[in-house]
Each structure stands twice: as structure tokens, then as C-alpha cells.
C-alpha positions in Angstrom: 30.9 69.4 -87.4 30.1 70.3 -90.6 26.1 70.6 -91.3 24.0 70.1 -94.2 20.8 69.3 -96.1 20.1 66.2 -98.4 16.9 67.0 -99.9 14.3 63.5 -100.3 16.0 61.9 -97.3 13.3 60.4 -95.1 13.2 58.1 -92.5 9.3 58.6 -92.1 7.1 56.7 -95.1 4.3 58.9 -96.4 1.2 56.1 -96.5 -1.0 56.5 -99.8 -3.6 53.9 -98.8 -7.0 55.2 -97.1 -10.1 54.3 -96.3 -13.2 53.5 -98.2 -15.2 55.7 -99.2 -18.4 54.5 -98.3 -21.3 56.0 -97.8 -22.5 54.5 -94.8 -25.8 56.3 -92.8 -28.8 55.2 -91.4 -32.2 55.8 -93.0 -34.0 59.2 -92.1 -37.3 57.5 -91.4 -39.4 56.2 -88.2 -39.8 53.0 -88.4 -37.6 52.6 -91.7 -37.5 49.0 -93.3 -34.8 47.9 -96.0 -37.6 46.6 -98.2 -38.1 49.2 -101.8 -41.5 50.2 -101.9 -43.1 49.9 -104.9 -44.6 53.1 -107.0 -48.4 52.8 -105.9 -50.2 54.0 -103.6 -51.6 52.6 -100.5 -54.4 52.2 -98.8 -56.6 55.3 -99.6 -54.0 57.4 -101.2 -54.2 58.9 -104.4 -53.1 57.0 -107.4 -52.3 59.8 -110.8 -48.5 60.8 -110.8 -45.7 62.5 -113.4 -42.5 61.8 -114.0 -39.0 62.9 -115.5 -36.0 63.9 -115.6 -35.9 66.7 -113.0 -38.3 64.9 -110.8 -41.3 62.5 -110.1 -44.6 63.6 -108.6 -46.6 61.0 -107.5 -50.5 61.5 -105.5 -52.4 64.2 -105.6 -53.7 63.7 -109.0 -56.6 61.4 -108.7 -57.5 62.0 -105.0 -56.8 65.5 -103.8 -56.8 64.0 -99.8 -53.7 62.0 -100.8 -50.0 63.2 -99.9 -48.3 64.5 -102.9 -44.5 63.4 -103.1 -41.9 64.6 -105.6 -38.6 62.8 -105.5 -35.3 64.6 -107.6 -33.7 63.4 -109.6 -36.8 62.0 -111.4 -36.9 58.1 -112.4 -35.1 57.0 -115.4 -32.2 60.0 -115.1 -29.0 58.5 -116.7 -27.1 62.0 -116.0 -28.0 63.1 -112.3 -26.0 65.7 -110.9 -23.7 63.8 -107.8 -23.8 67.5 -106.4 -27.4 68.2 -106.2 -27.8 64.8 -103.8 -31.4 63.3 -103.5 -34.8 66.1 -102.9 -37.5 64.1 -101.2 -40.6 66.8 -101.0 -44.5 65.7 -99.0 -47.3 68.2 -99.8 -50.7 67.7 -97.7 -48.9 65.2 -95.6 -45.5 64.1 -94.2 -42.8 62.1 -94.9 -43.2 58.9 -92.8 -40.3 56.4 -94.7 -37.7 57.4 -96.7 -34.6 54.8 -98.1 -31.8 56.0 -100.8 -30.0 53.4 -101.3 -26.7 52.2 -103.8 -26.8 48.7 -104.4 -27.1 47.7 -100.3 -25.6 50.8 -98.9 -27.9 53.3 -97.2 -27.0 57.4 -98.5 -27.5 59.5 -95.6 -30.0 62.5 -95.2 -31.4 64.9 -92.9 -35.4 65.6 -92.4 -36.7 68.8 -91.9 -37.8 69.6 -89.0 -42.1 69.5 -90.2 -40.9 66.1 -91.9 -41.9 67.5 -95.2 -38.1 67.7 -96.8 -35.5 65.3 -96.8 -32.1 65.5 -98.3 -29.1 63.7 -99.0 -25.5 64.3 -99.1 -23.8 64.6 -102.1 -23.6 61.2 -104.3 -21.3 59.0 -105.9 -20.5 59.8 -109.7 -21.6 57.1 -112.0 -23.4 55.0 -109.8 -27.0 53.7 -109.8 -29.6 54.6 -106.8 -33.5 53.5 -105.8 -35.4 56.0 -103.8 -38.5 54.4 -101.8 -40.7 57.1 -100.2 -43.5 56.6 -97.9 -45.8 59.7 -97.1 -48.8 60.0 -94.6 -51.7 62.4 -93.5 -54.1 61.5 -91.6 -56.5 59.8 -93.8 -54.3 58.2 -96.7 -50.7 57.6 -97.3 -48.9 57.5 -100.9 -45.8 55.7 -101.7 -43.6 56.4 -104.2 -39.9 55.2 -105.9 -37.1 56.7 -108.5 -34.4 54.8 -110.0 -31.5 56.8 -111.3 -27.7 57.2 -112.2 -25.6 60.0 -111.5 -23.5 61.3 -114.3 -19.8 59.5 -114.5 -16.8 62.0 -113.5 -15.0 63.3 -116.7 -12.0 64.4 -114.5 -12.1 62.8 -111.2 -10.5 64.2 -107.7 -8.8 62.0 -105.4 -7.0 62.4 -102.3 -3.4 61.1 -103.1 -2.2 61.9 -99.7 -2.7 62.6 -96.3 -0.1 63.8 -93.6 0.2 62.4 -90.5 0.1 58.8 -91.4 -3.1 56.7 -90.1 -2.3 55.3 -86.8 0.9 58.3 -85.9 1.3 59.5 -83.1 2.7 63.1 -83.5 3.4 66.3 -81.8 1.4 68.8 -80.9 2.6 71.5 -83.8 1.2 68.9 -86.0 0.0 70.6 -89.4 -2.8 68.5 -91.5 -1.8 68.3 -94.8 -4.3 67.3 -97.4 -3.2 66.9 -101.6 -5.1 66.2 -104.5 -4.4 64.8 -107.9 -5.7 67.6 -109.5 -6.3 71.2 -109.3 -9.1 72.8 -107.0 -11.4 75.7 -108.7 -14.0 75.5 -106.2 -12.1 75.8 -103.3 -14.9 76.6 -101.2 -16.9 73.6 -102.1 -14.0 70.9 -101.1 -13.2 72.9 -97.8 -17.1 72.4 -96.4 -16.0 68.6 -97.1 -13.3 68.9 -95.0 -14.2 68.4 -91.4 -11.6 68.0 -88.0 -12.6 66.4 -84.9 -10.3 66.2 -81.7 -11.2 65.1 -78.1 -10.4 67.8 -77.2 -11.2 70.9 -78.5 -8.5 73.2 -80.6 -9.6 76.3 -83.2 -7.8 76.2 -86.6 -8.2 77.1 -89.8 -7.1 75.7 -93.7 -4.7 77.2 -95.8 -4.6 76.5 -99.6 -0.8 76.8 -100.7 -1.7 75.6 -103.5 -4.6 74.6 -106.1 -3.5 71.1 -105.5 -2.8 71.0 -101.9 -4.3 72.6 -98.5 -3.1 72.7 -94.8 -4.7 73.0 -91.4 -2.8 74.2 -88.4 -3.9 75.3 -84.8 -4.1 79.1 -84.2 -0.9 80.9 -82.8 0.7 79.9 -79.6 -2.4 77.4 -79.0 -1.1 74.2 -80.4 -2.9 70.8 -80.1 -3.2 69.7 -76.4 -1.5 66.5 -76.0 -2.9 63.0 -75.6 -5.9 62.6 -77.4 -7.4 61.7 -80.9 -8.1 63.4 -83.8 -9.7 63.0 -87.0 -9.8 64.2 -90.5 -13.0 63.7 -92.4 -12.9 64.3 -96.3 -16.2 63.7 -97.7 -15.1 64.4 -101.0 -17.6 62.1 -103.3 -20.2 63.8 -105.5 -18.1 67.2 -104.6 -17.9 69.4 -107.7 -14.8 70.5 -107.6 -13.8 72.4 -110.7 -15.8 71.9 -114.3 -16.9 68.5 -114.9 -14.6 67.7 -111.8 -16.3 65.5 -108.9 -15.2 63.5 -106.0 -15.5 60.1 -106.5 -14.8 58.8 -102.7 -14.2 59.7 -98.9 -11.4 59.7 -96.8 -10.6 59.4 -93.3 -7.8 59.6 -91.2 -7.2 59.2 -87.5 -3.8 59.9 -85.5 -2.8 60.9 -82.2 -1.9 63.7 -80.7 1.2 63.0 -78.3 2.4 64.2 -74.9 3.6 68.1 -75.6 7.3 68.2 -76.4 8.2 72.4 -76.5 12.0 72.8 -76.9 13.0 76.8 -76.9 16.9 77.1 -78.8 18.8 80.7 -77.6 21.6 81.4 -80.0 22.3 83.9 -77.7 22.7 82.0 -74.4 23.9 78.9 -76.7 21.3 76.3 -74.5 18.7 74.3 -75.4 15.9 73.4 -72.6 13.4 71.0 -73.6 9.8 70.6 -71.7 7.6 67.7 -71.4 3.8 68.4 -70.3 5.1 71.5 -69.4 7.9 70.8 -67.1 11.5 70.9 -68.0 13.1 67.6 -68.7 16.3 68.4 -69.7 19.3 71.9 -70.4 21.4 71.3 -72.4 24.9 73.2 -73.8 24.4 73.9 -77.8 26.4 75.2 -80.7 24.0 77.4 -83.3 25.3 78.5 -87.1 28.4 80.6 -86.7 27.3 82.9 -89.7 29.7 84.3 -92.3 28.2 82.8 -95.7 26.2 85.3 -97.1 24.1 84.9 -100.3 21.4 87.4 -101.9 21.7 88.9 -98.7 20.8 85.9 -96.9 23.6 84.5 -94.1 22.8 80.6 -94.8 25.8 79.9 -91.6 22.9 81.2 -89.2 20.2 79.5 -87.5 16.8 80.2 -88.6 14.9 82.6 -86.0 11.3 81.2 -85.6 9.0 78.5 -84.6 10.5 75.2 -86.1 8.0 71.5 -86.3 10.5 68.8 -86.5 10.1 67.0 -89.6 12.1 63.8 -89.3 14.8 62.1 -87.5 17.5 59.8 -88.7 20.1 57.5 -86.8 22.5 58.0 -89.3 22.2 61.4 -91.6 25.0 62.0 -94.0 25.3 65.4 -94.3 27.3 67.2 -97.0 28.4 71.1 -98.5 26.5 70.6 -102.0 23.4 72.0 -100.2 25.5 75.3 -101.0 26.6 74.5 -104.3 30.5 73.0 -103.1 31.9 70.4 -103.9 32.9 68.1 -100.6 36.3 68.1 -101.5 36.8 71.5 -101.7 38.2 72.1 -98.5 39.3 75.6 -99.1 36.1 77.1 -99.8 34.2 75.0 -96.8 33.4 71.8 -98.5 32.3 68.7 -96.1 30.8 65.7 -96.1 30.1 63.9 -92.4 28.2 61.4 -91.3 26.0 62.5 -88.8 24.2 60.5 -85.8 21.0 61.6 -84.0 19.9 64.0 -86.6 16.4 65.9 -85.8 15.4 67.6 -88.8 13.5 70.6 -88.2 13.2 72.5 -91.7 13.6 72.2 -95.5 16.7 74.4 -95.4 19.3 71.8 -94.3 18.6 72.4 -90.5 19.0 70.0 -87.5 18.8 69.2 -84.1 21.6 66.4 -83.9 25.2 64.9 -82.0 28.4 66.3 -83.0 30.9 64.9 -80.5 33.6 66.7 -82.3 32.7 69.9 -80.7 31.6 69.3 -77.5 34.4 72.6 -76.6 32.0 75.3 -78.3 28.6 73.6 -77.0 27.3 76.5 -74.5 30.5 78.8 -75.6 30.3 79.7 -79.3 27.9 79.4 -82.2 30.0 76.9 -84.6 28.4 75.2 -86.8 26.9 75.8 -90.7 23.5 76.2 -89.1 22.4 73.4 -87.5 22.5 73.0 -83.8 24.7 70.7 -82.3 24.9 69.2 -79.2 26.0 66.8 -76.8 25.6 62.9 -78.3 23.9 61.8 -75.2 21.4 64.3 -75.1 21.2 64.1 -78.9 20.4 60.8 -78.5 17.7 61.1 -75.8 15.9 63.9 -77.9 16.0 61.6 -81.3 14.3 59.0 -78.8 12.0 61.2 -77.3 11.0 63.0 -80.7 7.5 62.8 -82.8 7.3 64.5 -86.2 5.7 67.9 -85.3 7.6 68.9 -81.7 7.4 72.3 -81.3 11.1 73.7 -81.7 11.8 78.0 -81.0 14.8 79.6 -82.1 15.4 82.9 -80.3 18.5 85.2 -80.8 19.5 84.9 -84.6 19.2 87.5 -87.2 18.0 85.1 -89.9 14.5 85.0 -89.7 12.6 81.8 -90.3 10.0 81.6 -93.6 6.5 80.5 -92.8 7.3 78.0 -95.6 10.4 76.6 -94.9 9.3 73.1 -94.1 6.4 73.1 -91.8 7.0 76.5 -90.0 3.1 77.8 -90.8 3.2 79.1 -87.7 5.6 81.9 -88.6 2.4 82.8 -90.4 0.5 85.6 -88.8 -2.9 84.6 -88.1 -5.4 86.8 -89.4 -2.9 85.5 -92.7 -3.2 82.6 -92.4 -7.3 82.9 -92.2 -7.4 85.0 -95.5 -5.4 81.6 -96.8 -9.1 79.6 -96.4 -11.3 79.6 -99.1 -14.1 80.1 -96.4 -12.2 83.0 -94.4 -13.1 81.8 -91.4 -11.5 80.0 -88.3 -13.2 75.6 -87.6 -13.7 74.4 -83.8 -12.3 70.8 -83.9 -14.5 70.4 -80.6 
């Protein structure tokens, strides 16, 4: 009957645990071996080398055949950058075996394609590394090691949550929401750690609403196709993020994208249809906000026009008039308090998808309600059932339009917006 909003009422529990971050890879070697090599060289290779803080050299010196290596950060660094990663460098030769590793855990890398470069990923901030290096040529080899520390982070960044949950199954308006305990400066160094995988492919694009917190969202009209996996890759550790501000761990989430639940809402025609996979399931009779309330030029009694993600759903929602600043006694100037089953949240504004058996006589006839949209218990029922957080719900017909941030309706964004909202500018292929 009556409709409302009770801000911080959730039925869904945002999880704050995630996974490791490790940094897990495979040595970029033929042939690799997870013995350290000692700094020598071998068999005929040359035997002078330098060292220090911004690198070592080793071969070269003595015996002009030999390879010549320089590894960066040099041996004995206390205060290596986690940003600048590992530089492995062969000169008159080729980099047969390289190993970076932290404690027993292998840093990734990628050769260059001559195998005279090798580089690693950022690094973890205050943590101790060995680098072993094998080079060859065709007459001598040189080996060649560097033990080091990366500089601690003076103000670390974490992830301190992730939307969807690990594990959810959602729908397939699902945004990706990524926050931060701290702010971002260098936005566009955090995004390139940001990676999205699906099975099946979707083009997208991050939105930073804030320093603290960015989004990702599927383009217009070309939502996530249902029934497959995706997942979000932060490889945040040794990321400089701001001034003295580094990563200090990945995360990793997976979820699920479930079957396609599109419901289109006419205040006009006052019905709701609902499709599954692209087929109507089920039409229903509904009663949309009545209008009549206006404030700052707003009509707060309307529906929102737009493209609604539902948000949550609650068996039992108590919903009351303080949302609008009236006391639920005050029955002469619209105050209410009811208790509401089957409630389908669907923005920040107080709006629902939810029963209201009490008014089963306007359902299909007149727009009733305070702006929520009622309808028949049994169907209200089956759609609280059938429901994931982030359904794709379209209100046609009203004159209140829907905000782009008014709980997870990004897609009221326009696109080419919604770009310029990256730090990169530029659209990602999840594929």
C-alpha cells in the first residue's frame, strides 16, 4: 500500500575476505631448475663483474667471448622500487635460465623474443628476492645472482571490497564494483591491473566514481550473456598508486553470470512482462507511483523512468514514510508504516518490485502507489524466487527520469560517458 525506503537494509552480505595474493608463475627459462645459481661463471665464461645499487654486471670483463648479464635491482638493494619489477639484460649471448624468486614462490616474467631481456611483474613491497641468471653463446656461458629488498609501503592500498560476492551467481546487468581503502592518484596505473575475463566474450569499460572506488559495466543494451563465468583479476601488488602508495597484494574474484532475467515495467499500460532466455515467462497487472508529491521540482510519488538492476530482495521489508521526512503517524500528510512481503529492491531511492494484496483493484487499472510497483502476491512471490542481484528491470512511461547513480542504474549512463569515466579512455574485451 504504502511504499518506502529504509536505507542499510540488506538481505545480501557484502564478503570482505579474498584471495591470496600470491605471486605464483612459472620460470621464464628452458630447461629452468629451482636450484640458485651461484655468482661465477661457468665453464669458459668470463669471470670480472660490477655491482650496485641500480644493477649488477657480471662477464665480459676478463674474457670479452663471455655473455655479459646485468640484473636490476643490483645485489645488496635494501630500497628496490616494487614498481620497476626485476630487468634481466644478456649482451654477446642469450638468456638460457632465469629464476626470481620470494622465499619459494616463483615471480613471473616474460622473455623477449631474441631471449636477450627478461622482465618481471611488479613486486611485493618489503619483501626479500634472489635472482639466478644463466646466459649462453656459443662458446661460454656466465652465470650470475642478485639478492635484494623492495622498499616497505609507507601507505599501503588494499582492496576492502569486491561486488558480486565470490561464488554469486548474478544477473546479467551485473556491475563490478571495485573499492579501495585509500584514495587513487594514479588512476591509470591501478586500472592496467585490473583485468576481466568471461567465457564468453562482453566489451566494457571502468568507471571511477570516485578516488576510492571504480565500476565496470557492459556497454549499452549489450549486457552479459547468461550462463557462464567470469573473473576479476586485480594484480594490485608492487602497483604505485599515489606517492609512496603501493599495492601490497592481488585479488581475485570469480562469479557467475545467470540465466537472462529482462523485466520491461509500462506505467502507461500498468503491466509488467518478465522474459527468461528471451522468452516471456510471465504478464502480469501492476500499480506504478501515483505522483502528486513534488519536491525541488522532483515528483518523488512517480516511478523512476530508466534502466533499473535489482539490488536486493527481502521476504519481509518494513517499509515506512520517514524516507520523505514524515512521521508514520501522521496520517494526514501521508505518513505509513507497512510491512511488506516479496520486496525486490531495484534503486537507492526507496523503489521496489514487491506484493501488495491490498490493492489488487488498481493492479493493471491505476498507478497507486508512492512509487514502487506493486503487484499481485503470487506473482510477487515467483519474481522474489526467480530474482538474482543485477536483473535487468525497464521502466517506460513515467515522467521522472531515472539518475545513472541511483543505485546501480550506470546504464542510464551514455556510453561514450561512461568511457571518458576510465582513466585509460578506452573500451576492455572480457573475451
Amino acid at each position: 500500500m504504502s511504499l518506502g525506503y529504509r536505507p542499510g537494509f540488506w538481505r545480501f552480505t557484502v564478503q570482505r575476505r579474498f584471495a591470496a595474493g600470491t605471486l605464483r608463475g612459472v620460470r621464464a627459462t628452458a630447461g629452468l631448475t629451482g636450484a640458485a645459481l651461484l655468482l661465477a661463471t661457468a665453464c669458459s665464461g668470463g669471470g670480472g663483474g660490477t655491482k650496485g645499487d641500480s644493477g649488477v654486471t657480471v662477464g665480459g670483463t676478463e674474457d670479452a667471448a663471455a655473455p655479459h648479464v646485468t640484473i636490476t635491482p643490483g645485489d645488496g638493494n635494501t630500497k628496490a622500487r616494487p614498481d620497476q619489477g626485476v630487468v634481466i639484460k644478456a649482451a654477446n649471448g642469450t638468456l638460457d635460465q632465469v629464476s626470481v624468486l620470494a622465499g619459494q614462490r616463483a615471480v613471473t616474467g616474460e622473455m623477449s623474443a631474441d631471449r636477450t631481456t627478461w622482465k618481471s611483474r611488479t613486486l611485493v613491497p618489503g619483501v626479500a628476492y634472489v635472482v639466478s641468471v644463466t646466459a649462453k653463446n656459443a662458446q661460454k656461458s656466465t652465470t650470475a645472482t642478485s639478492k635484494f629488498r623492495t622498499l616497505r609501503a609507507a601507505n599501503p592500498l588494499s582492496v576492502i571490497d569486491v561486488t558480486p560476492m565470490a561464488g554469486e551467481t548474478v544477473g546479467v546487468g551485473m556491475p563490478i564494483t571495485v573499492t579501495f581503502n585509500r584514495t587513487v592518484t594514479d588512476r591509470k596505473a591501478v586500472e592496467r591491473a585490473l583485468t576481466i575475463k568471461s567465457t564468453k566474450p562482453a566489451v566494457g569499460a571502468w568507471y571511477w566514481v570516485s578516488g576510492q572506488q571504480v565500476i565496470f559495466r557492459t556497454k549499452n543494451g549489450q549486457y552479459w550473456q547468461p550462463n557462464q563465468q567470469v573473473a576479476l583479476s586485480a594484480k594490485l601488488a608492487g602497483v604505485k598508486a599515489g606517492k609512496d602508495v603501493y599495492g601490497t597484494r592481488d585479488v581475485n574474484r570469480k562469479f557467475k553470470i545467470g540465466d537472462s532475467h529482462i523485466s520491461t515495467i509500462s506505467t502507461k499500460t500498468k503491466k509488467m512482462v518478465v522474459k527468461v532466455n528471451g522468452r516471456v515467462r510471465k504478464t502480469t497487472g501492476i500499480s506504478a507511483g501515483k505522483g502528486g508529491r513534488v519536491v525541488n521540482g522532483v515528483d518523488t510519488y512517480l516511478t523512476t523512468n530508466g534502466v533499473h538492476l535489482t539490488m536486493s530482495k527481502h521476504r519481509v521489508e518494513i517499509m515506512t514514510s520517514e524516507w520523505m521526512g514524515v512521521d508514520p503517524e501522521d496520517k494526514e500528510n501521508g505518513g505509513y508504516k507497512e510491512v511488506i512481503p516479496f520486496a525486490v529492491r531495484i534503486s537507492s531511492s526507496g523503489e521496489y518490485v514487491h506484493a501488495m494484496g491490498s490493492r489488487m483493484w488498481a493492479m493493471g487499472q491505476v498507478n497507486a502507489s508512492h512509487g514502487c510497483v506493486n503487484s499481485p502476491p503470487v506473482f510477487a512471490q515467483w519474481f522474489y524466487n526467480l530474482s538474482y542481484r543485477g536483473d535487468v528491470v525497464v521502466v517506460t512511461g513515467s515522467k521522472r527520469q531515472l539518475a545513472w547513480n541511483n543505485g546501480w542504474s550506470y546504464y542510464q549512463m551514455p556510453w561514450t560517458q561512461w568511457v571518458r569515466g576510465s582513466a585509460l579512455k578506452q573500451e576492455v574485451s572480457t573475451g
